[in-house]
N, CA, C and O atoms as a CHARMM CRD file, in Angstrom:
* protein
*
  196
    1    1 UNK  N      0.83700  -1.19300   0.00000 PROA 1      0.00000
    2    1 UNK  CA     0.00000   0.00000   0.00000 PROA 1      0.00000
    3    1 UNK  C      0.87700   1.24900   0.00000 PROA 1      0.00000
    4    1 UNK  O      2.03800   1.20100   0.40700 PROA 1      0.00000
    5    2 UNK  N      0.24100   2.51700  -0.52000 PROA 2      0.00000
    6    2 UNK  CA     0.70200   3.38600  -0.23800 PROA 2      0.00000
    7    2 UNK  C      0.22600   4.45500  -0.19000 PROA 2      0.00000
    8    2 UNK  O     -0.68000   4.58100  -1.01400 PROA 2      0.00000
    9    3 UNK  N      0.46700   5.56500   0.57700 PROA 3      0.00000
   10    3 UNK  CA    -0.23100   6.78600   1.49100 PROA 3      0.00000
   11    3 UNK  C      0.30800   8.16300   0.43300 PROA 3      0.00000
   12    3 UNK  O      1.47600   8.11400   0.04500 PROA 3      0.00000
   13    4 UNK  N     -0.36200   9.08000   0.09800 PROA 4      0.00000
   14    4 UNK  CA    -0.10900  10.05200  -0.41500 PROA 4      0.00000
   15    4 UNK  C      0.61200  11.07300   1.00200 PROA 4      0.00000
   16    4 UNK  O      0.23500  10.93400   2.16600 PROA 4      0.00000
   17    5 UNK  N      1.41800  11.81700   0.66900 PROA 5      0.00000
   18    5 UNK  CA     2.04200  12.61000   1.36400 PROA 5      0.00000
   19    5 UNK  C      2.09300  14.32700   0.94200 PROA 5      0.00000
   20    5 UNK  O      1.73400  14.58000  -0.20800 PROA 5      0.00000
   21    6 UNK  N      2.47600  15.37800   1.72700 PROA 6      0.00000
   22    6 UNK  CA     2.61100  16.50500   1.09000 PROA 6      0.00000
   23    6 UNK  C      4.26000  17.06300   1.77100 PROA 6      0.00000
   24    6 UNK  O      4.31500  17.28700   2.98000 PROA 6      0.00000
   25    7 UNK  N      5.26700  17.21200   1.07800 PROA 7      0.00000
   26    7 UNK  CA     6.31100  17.82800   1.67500 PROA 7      0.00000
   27    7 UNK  C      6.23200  19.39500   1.70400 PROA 7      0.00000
   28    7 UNK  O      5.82400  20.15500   0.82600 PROA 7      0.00000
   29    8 UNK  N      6.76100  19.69000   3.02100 PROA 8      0.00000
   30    8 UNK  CA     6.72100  21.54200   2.91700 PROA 8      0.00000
   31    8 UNK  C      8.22300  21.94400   2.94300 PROA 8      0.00000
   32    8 UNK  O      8.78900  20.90900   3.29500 PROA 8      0.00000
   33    9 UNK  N      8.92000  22.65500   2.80500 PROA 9      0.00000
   34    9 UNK  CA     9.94700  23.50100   3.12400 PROA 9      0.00000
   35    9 UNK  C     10.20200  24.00100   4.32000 PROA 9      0.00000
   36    9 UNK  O      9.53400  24.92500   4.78300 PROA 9      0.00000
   37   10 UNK  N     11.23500  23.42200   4.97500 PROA 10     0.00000
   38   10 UNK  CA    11.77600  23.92600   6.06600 PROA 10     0.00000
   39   10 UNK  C     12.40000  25.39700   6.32800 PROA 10     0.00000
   40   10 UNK  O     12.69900  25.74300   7.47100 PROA 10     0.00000
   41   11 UNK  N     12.54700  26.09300   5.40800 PROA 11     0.00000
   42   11 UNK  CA    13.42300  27.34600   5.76800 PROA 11     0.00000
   43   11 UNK  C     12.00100  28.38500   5.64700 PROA 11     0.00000
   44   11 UNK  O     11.81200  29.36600   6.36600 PROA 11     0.00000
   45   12 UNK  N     10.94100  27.83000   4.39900 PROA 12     0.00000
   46   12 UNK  CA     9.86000  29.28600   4.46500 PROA 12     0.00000
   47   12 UNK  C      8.63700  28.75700   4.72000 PROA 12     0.00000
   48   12 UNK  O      7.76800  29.62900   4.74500 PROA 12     0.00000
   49   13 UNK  N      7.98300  26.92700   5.05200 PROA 13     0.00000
   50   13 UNK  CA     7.15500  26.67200   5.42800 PROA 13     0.00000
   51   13 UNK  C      6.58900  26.44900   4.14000 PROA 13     0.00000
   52   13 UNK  O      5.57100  25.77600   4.30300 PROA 13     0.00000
   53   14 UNK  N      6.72700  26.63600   3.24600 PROA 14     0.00000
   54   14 UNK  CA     5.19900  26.76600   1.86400 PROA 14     0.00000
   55   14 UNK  C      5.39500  24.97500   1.55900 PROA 14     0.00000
   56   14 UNK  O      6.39300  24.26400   1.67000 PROA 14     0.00000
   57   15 UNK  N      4.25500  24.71500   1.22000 PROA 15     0.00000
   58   15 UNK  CA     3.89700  23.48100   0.75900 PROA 15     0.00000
   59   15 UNK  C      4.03000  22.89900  -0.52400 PROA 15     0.00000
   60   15 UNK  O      3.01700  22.54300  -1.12500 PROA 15     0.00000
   61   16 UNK  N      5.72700  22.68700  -1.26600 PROA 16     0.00000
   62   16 UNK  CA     5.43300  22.43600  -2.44300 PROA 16     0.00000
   63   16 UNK  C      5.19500  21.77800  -3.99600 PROA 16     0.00000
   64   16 UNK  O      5.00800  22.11800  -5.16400 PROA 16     0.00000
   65   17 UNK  N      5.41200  20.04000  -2.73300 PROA 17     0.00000
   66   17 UNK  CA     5.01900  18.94100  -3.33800 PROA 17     0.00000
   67   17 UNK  C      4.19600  17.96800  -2.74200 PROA 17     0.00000
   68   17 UNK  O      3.97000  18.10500  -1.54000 PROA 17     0.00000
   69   18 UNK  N      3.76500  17.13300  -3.26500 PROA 18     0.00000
   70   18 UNK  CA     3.04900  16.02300  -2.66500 PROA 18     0.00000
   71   18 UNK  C      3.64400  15.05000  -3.68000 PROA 18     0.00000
   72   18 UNK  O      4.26700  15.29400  -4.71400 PROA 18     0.00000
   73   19 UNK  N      3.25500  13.75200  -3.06300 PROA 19     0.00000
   74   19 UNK  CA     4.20300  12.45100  -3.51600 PROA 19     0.00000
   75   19 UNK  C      3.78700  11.18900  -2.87400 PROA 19     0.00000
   76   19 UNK  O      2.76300  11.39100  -2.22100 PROA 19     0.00000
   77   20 UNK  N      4.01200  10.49900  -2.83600 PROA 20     0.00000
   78   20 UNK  CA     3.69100   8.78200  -1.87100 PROA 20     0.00000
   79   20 UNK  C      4.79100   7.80900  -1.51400 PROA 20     0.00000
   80   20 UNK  O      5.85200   7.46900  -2.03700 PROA 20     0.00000
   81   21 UNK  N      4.11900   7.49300  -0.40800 PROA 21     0.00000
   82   21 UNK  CA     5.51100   6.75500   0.61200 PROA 21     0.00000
   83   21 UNK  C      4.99500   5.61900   0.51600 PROA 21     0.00000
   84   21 UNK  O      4.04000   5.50300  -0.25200 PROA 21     0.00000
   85   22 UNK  N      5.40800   4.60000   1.16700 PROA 22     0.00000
   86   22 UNK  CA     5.11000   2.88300   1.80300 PROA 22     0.00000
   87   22 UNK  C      4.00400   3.40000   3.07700 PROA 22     0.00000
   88   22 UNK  O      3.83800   4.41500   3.75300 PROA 22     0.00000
   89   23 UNK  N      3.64200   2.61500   3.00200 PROA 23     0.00000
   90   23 UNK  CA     2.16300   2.96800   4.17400 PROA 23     0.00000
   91   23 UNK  C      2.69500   2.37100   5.75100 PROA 23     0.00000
   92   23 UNK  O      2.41800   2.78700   6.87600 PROA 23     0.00000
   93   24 UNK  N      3.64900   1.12100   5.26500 PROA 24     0.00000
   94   24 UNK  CA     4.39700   0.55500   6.09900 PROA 24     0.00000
   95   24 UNK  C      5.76800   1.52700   7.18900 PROA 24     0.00000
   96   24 UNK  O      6.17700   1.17300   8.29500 PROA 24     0.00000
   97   25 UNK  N      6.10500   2.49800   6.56800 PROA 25     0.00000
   98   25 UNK  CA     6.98300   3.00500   7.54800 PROA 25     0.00000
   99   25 UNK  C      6.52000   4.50600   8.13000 PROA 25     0.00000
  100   25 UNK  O      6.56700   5.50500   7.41300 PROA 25     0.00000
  101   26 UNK  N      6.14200   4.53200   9.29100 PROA 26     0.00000
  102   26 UNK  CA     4.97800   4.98000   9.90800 PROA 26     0.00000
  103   26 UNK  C      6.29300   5.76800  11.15200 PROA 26     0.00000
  104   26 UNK  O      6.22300   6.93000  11.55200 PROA 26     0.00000
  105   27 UNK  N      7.14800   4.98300  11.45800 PROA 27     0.00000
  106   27 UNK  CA     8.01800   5.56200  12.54700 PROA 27     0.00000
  107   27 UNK  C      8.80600   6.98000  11.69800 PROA 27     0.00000
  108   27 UNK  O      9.10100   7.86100  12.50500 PROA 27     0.00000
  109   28 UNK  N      9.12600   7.26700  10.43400 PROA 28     0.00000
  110   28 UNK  CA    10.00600   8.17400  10.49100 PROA 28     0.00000
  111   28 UNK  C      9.47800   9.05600   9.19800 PROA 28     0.00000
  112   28 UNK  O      9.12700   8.43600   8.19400 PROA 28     0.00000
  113   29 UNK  N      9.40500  10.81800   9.22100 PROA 29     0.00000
  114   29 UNK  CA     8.81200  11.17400   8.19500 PROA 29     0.00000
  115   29 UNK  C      9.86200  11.48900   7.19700 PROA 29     0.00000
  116   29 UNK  O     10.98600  11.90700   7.47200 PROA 29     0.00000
  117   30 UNK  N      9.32300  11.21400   5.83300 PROA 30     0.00000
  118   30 UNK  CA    10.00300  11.84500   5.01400 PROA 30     0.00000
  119   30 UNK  C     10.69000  12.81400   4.45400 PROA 30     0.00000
  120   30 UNK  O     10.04400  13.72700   3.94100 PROA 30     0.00000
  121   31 UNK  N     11.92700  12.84700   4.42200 PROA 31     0.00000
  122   31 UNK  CA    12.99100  13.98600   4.15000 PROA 31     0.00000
  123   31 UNK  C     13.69400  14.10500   3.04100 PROA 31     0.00000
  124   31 UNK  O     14.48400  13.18000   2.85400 PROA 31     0.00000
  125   32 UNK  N     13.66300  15.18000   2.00900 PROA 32     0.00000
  126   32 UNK  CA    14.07100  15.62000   0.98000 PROA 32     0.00000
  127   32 UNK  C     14.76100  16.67100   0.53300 PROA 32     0.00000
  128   32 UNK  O     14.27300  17.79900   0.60900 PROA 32     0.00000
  129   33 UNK  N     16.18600  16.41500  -0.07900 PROA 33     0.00000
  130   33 UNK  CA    16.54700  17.58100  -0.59800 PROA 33     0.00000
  131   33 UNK  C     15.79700  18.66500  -1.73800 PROA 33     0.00000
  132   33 UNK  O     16.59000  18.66400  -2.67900 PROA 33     0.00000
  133   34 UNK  N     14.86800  19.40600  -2.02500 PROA 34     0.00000
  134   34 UNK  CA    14.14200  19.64700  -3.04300 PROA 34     0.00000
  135   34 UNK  C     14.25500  21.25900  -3.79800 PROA 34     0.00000
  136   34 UNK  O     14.84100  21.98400  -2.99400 PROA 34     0.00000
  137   35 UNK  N     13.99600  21.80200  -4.68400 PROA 35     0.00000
  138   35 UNK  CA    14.16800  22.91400  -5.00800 PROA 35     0.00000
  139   35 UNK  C     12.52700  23.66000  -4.36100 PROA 35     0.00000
  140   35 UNK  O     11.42600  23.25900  -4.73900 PROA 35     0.00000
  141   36 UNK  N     12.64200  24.26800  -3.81000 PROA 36     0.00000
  142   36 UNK  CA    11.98100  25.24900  -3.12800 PROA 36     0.00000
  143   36 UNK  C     11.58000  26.64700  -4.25100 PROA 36     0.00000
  144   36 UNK  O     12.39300  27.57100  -4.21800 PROA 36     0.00000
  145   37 UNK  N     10.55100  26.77600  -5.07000 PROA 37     0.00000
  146   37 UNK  CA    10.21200  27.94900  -5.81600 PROA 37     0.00000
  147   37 UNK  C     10.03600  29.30900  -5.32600 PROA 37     0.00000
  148   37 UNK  O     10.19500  30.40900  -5.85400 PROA 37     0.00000
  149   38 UNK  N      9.55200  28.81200  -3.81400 PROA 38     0.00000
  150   38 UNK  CA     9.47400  30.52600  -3.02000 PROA 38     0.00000
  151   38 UNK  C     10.53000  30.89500  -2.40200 PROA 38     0.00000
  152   38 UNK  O     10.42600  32.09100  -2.13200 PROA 38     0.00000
  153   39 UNK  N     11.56100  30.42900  -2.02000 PROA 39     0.00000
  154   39 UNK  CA    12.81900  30.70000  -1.39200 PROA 39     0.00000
  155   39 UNK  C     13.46900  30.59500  -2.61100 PROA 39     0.00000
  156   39 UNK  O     14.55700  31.04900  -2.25600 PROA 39     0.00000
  157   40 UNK  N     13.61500  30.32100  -3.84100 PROA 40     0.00000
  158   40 UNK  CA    14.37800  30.05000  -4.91100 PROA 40     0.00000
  159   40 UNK  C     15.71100  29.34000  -4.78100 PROA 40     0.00000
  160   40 UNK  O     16.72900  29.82100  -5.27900 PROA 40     0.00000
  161   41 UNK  N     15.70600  28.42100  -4.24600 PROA 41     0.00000
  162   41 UNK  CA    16.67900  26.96300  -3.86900 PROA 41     0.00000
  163   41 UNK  C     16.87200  26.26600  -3.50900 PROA 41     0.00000
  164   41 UNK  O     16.67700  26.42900  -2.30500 PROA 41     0.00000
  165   42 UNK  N     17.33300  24.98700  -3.76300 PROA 42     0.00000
  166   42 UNK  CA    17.62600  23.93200  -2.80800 PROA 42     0.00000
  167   42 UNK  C     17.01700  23.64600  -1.31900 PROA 42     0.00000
  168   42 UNK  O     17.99100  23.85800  -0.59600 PROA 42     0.00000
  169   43 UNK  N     16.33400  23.41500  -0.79000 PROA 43     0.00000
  170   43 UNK  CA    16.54500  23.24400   0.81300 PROA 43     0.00000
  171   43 UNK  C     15.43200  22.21300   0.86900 PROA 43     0.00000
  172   43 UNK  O     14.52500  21.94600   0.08000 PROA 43     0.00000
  173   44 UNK  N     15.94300  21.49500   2.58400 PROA 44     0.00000
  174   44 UNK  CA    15.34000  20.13200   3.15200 PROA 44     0.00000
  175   44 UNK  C     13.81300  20.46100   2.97300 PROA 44     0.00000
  176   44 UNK  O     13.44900  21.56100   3.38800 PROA 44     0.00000
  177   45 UNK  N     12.77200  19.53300   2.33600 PROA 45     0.00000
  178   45 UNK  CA    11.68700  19.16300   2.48500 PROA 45     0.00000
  179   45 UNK  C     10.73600  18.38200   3.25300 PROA 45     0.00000
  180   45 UNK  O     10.26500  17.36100   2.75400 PROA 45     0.00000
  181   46 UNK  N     10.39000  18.77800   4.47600 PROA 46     0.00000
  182   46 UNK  CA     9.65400  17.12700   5.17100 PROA 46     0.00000
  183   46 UNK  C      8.49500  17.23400   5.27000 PROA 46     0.00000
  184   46 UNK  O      7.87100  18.29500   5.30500 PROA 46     0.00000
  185   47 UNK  N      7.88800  15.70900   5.35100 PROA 47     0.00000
  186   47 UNK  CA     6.72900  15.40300   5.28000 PROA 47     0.00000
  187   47 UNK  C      5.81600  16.12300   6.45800 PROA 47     0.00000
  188   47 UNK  O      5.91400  16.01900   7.68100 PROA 47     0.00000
  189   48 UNK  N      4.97900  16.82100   5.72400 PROA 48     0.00000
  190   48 UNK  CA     3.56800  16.94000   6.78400 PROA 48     0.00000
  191   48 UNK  C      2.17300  16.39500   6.77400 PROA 48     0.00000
  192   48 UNK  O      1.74400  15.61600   5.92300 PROA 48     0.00000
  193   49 UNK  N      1.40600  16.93700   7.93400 PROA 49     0.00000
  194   49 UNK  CA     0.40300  16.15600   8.57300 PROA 49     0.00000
  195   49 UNK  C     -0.90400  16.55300   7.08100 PROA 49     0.00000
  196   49 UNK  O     -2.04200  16.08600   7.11800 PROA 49     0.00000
């Protein structure tokens, strides 16, 4: 199975992907290096609620 997710940006908060994980790993959220459009770069992405 698998669970749809939404990653936000850690440095400005904005929300600016969604994506899907294993439904199975439930202990740890997802973390991504991602390009960020409102901060215009690079930075960590993690999964929110």
């Amino acid at each position: 199975m698998r669970r749809k997710v939404v990653l936000s940006c850690t440095v400005c908060g904005s929300r600016n992907y969604a994506t899907e994980s294993n439904k199975n790993s439930n202990e740890e959220r997802l973390e991504i290096n991602k390009f960020c459009s409102t901060c215009n770069k690079h930075a960590l992405h993690k999964e929110t609620k």
